[in-house]
N, C-alpha and C positions, 0 to 999 in steps of 0.2 A: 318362646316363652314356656316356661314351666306350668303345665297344663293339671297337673293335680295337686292345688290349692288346699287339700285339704290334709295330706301332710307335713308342709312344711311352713315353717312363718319364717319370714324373710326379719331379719336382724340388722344386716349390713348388704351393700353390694358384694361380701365376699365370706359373708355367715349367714349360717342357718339353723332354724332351731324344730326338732321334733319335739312336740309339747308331751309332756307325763303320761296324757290321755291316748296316745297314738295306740298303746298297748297294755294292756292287763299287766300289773306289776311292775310299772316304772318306776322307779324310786327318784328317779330325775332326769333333766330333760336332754336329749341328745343335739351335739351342735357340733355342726360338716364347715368346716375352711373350705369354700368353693364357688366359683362365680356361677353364673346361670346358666352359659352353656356347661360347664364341669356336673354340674346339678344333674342335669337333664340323663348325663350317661350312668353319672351314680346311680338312677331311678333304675334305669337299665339293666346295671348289674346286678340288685337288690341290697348291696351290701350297708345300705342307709337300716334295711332290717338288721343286720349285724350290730349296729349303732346304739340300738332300741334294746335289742337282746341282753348285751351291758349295763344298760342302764338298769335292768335289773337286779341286777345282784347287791347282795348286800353290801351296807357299808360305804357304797359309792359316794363320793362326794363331792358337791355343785353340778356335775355333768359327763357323759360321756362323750366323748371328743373322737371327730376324724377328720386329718388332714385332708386337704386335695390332692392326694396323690393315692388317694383311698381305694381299694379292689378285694373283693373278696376273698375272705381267709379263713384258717382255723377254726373257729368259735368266736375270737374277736375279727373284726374287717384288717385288713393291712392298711396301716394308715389309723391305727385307733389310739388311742390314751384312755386311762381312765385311774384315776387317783380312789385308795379304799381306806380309812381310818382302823387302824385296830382296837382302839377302844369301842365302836361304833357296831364289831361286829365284822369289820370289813377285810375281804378273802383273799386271796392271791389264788391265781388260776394257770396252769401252763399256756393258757390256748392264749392268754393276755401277753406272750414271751415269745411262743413258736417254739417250730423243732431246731430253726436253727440259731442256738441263744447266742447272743452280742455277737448276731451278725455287724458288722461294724462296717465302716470307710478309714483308709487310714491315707494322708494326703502327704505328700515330699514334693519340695519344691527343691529347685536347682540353681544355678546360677548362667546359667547357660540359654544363648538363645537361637530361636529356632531357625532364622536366618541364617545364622553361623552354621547348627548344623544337620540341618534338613535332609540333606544327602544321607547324613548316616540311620537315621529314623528306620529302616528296614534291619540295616543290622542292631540297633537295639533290642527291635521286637525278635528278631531272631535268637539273639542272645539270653532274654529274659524269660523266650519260652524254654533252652535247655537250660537253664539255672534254676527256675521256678516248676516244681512238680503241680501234677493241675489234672484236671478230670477227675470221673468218679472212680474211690478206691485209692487214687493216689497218696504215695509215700514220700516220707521227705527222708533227709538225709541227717537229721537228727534222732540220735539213739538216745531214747529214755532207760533209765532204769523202772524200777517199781516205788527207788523212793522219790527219785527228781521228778517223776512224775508229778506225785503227791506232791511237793513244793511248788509245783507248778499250779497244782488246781488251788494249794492254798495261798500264794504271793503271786502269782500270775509272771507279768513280764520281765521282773526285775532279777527270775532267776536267770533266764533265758540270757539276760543280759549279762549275770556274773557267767553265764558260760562262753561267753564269746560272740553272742549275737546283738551287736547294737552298742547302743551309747548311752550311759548313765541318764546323759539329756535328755535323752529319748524321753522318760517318764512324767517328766514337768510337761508334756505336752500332748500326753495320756490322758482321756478321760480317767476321772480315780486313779491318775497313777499307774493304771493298768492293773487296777486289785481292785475285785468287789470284798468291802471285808464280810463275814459272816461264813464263808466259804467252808465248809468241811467236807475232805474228802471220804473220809469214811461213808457220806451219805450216796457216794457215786459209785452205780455198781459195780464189780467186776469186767463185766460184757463192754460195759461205756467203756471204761478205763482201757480194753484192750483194742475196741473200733481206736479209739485214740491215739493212742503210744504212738503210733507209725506215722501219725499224720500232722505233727506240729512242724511247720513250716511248707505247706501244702495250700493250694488256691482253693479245690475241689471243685464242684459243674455248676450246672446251669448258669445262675446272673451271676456269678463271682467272675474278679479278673483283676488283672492289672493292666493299667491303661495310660501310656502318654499324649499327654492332653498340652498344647501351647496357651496361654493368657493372651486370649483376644479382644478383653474390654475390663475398664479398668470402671467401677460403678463409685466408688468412694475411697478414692486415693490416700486419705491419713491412716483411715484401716488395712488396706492395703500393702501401704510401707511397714506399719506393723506385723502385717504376719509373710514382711520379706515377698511382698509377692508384684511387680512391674510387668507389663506390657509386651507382649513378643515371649517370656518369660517358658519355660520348657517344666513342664510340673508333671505329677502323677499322681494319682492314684489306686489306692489298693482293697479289696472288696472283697473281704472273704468271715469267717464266724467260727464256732466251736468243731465245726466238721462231724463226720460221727459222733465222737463223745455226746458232742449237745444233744445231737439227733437221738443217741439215746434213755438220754437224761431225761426227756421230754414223754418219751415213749413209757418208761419204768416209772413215771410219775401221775403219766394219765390213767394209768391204770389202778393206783394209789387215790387220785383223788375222784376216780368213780364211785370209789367206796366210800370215803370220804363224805363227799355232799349229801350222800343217804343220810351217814352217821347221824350227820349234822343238822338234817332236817332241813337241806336248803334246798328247796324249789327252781331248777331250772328250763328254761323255754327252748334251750340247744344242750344236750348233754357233751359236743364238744366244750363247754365251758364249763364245766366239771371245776372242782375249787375246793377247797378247804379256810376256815377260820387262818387269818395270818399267825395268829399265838397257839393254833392248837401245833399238835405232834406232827402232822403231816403236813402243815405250812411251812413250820419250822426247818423241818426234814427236805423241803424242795426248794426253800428259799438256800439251804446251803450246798445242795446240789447242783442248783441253775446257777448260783455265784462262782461255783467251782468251774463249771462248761464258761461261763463268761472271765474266767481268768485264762484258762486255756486257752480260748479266742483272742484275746489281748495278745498271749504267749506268741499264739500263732502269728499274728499280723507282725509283731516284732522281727519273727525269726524272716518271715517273708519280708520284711523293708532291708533286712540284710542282704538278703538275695540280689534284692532288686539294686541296694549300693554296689555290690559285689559283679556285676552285670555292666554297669557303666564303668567302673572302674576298669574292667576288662578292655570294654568298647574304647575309651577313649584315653587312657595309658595314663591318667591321674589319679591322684588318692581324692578321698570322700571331700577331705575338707576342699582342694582349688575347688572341685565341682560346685562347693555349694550343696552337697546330698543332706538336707535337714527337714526333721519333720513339721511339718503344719501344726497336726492335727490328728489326734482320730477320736474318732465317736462311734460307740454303739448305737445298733437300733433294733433291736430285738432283747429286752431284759425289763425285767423289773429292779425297782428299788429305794428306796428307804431314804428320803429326803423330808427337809424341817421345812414347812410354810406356818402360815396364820389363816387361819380357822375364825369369825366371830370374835377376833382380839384375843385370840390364844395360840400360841405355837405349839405345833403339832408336828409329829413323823408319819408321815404317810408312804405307804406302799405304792411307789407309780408304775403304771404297767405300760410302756412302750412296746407298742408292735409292729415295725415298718415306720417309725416315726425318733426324731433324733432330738437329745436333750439341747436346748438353746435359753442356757441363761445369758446373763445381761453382757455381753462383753464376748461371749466364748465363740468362738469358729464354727460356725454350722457348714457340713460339708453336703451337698446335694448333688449327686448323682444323676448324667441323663443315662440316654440310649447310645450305641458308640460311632451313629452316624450324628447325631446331635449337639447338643452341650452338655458342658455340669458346671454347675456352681456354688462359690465360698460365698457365705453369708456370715454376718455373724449375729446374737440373740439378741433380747431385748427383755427391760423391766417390764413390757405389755406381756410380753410372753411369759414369764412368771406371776403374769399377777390373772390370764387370763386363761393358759390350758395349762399349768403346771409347767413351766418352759418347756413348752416342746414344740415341734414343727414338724415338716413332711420330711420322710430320708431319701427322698429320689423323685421320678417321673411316674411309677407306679402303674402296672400293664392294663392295658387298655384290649386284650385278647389275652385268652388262654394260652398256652403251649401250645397243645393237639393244636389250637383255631391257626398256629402261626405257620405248625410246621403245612397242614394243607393247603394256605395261602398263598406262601412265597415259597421261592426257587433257590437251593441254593447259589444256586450258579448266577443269578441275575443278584443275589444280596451279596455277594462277594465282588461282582463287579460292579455293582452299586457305592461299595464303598472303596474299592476304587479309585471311583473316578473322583469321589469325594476327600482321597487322597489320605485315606485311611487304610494301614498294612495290619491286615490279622493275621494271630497263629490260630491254631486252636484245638481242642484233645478231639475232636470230632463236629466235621461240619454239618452234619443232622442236627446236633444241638447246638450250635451256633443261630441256626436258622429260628430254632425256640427264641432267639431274644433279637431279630429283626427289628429294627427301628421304629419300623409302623407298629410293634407288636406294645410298645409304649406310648402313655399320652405326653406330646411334649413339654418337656421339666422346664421352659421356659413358660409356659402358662401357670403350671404348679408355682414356682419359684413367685410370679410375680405377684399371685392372691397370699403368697404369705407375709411380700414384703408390704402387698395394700394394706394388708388386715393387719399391720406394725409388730408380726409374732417375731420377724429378723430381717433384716437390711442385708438388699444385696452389695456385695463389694468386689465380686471378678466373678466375670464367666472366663468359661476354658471350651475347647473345641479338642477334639481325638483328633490322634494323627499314628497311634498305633495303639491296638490290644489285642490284649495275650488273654482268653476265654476258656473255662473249664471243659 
């Protein structure tokens, strides 16, 4: 039982709410997606204060929001939402986005099943790790210029596509298309622009990867046949974001809006949450810098599903279409963005800042990420979830231990043949950091998955199980 009552007020078996009063300057109340053991370790982490700290800021509106799959971060928690009105006053913040912007999920399913060919599962991951560049620093084999660049940071995927990587199709099944619009490269620096260039079609380290995963349970079979996905079924996913660029997009901007919230006169409890007005100069200026790093990520996820086509193709001597190589899905989960709800009987655009958490409107594919001894699973949204945290949900299982706690922990000799026996074949750019994202080192995403399907924000419709990954 949840022993300190005097934070939280219980709402649902699978909500929670921090009242205004919890802290000096809450402009609204904070409310955790999570059952009561889930509860219990958040208290642990402290990152329910991360919750609170948001709620501060200007302009917030109804509430600050955190999934169950919630872990301390930035200036917001991982696992946070928080929607800001710009007539209202309300801010946009890097620390609401992260360093690493539309870190995303991008999902390909097959036609192919794993009974047929099981056997070969080793040579795929083998194949997929020399096709796919991965680790930190890693280059891909796509040469930018200085202007394709720029058309990339402003149209994202769909250049990548007139160059050769991918399928027109692809885009209809892009969040946005694979374009944040507002995007100006001019606002992204030189230094970004150049960590970048080398690295569009690159995985990079730690939690990123590409991972073949079989359909082991089928939760809601008419959804299911809709997004092409049955039983036995050989699917993948891919798990990677803006890479550098982002990273330093994020970096040249917090230092921007240090100054910024002085300007501004805005009061903060974490100077990680540094911020500026949405309408002023330096909102403006960030908002088309982060949209730029999150087209590039789009870019990137593209050039890398070619890879991964280009891989099987090799492996099994057919073209993309016998295979079945078609995309799901992909979702961002690190970005902010500019979406129309109703306000008090008025429509409104509001600023949404997802951080570790994935947009799930009514209909759409929500892609959930476990650990790669575990599961992941397709869900997809719900009108509750737009009408309750601005559609959004949890983007994975969400760590449960630090790095440093994981690498002193476990062995990696024993987490290598742990997975194993669990019949899972890794590559990886380096087994020290491998060991960083151990399975125990995550809470498992089938607890997460199942308080967001209680609490009606998405329905589950397939889980999947690893059966190979390829780790930065």
């Amino acid at each position: 039982m949840i022993t300190d009552k005097n934070i939280f007020k219980k709402i649902t078996d699978y909500s929670w709410e921090i009242p205004v009063d919890f802290q000096p300057g809450m402009r609204v109340p904070g409310i955790i997606y999570a059952d009561e053991k889930m509860l219990a370790q958040i208290i642990t982490d402290n990152a329910y204060k991360q919750v609170a700290n948001v709620a501060t800021l200007p302009g917030i509106v109804r509430a600050a929001y955190a999934m169950p799959d919630i872990h301390w971060g930035y200036g917001f928690p991982i696992g946070g939402v928080a929607a800001f009105d710009p007539d209202e006053g309300g801010v946009i913040s890097p620390g609401g986005v992260g360093y690493d912007i539309n870190c995303g999920i991008r999902m390909v399913r097959t036609n192919l099943e794993f009974e047929a060919i099981k056997d070969k599962i080793e040579d795929i991951v083998y194949r997929l790790a020399a096709e796919i560049p991965s680790g930190v620093g890693s280059k891909g084999e796509v040469l930018l210029n200085t202007k394709q660049l720029d058309k990339i940071l402003e149209a994202g995927s769909k250049i990548v596509i007139q160059m050769g990587f991918g399928l027109e199709n692809d885009l209809e099944k892009t969040e946005e298309k694979g374009c944040l619009e507002g995007a100006n490269p001019d606002k992204v620096s030189q230094h970004a622009k150049e960590r970048g260039n080398p690295q569009a079609g690159t995985l990079g380290s730690g939690n990123h990867f590409t991972e073949i995963q079989v359909v082991e349970e089928i939760f809601n079979e008419p959804a299911a046949a809709t997004l092409g996905l049955f039983k036995g079924q050989i699917t993948a996913m891919i798990h990677s974001g803006s890479r550098g660029l982002g990273h330093q997009v994020c970096t040249d901007y917090l230092s921007v809006m240090q100054k910024a919230h002085q300007k501004y006169h805005i009061q903060l409890p974490d100077r990680q949450l540094a911020c500026a007005p949405i309408n002023s100069e330096e909102g403006r200026d960030y908002f088309a810098a982060m949209a730029a790093a999150a087209n590039f990520a789009w870019a990137n996820r593209q050039v890398l599903m070619h890879l991964f086509r280009q891989a099987f193709v090799k492996v099994f001597g057919r073209n993309e279409t016998k295979l079945g190589l078609e995309l799901v899905y992909d979702v961002a989960h690190n970005i902010a963005k500019k979406e129309k709800y109703t306000l008090a009987g008025q429509e409104k655009i509001l600023c949404i800042h997802r951080k570790g958490a994935t947009r799930a409107f009514e209909g759409q594919p929500v892609l959930v990420p476990g650990d790669m001894g575990r599961y992941s699973f397709v869900m997809t949204g719900t009108k509750e979830a737009e009408e309750k945290t601005f559609g959004s949900v949890c983007h994975g299982a969400g760590r449960a231990m630090s790095r440093s706690e994981a690498t002193r922990k476990f062995s990696k000799h024993q987490l290598l043949e742990d997975l194993k026996q669990k019949g899972v074949f890794v590559q990886t750019a380096t087994v020290a950091g491998l060991v960083e994202e151990a399975p125990q080192a995550y809470k498992d995403v089938t607890n997460v998955v199942e308080v967001v399907h209680q609490a009606g924000l998405a329905k589950k419709v397939a889980r999947m199980r690893p059966v190979g990954v390829i780790k930065g």
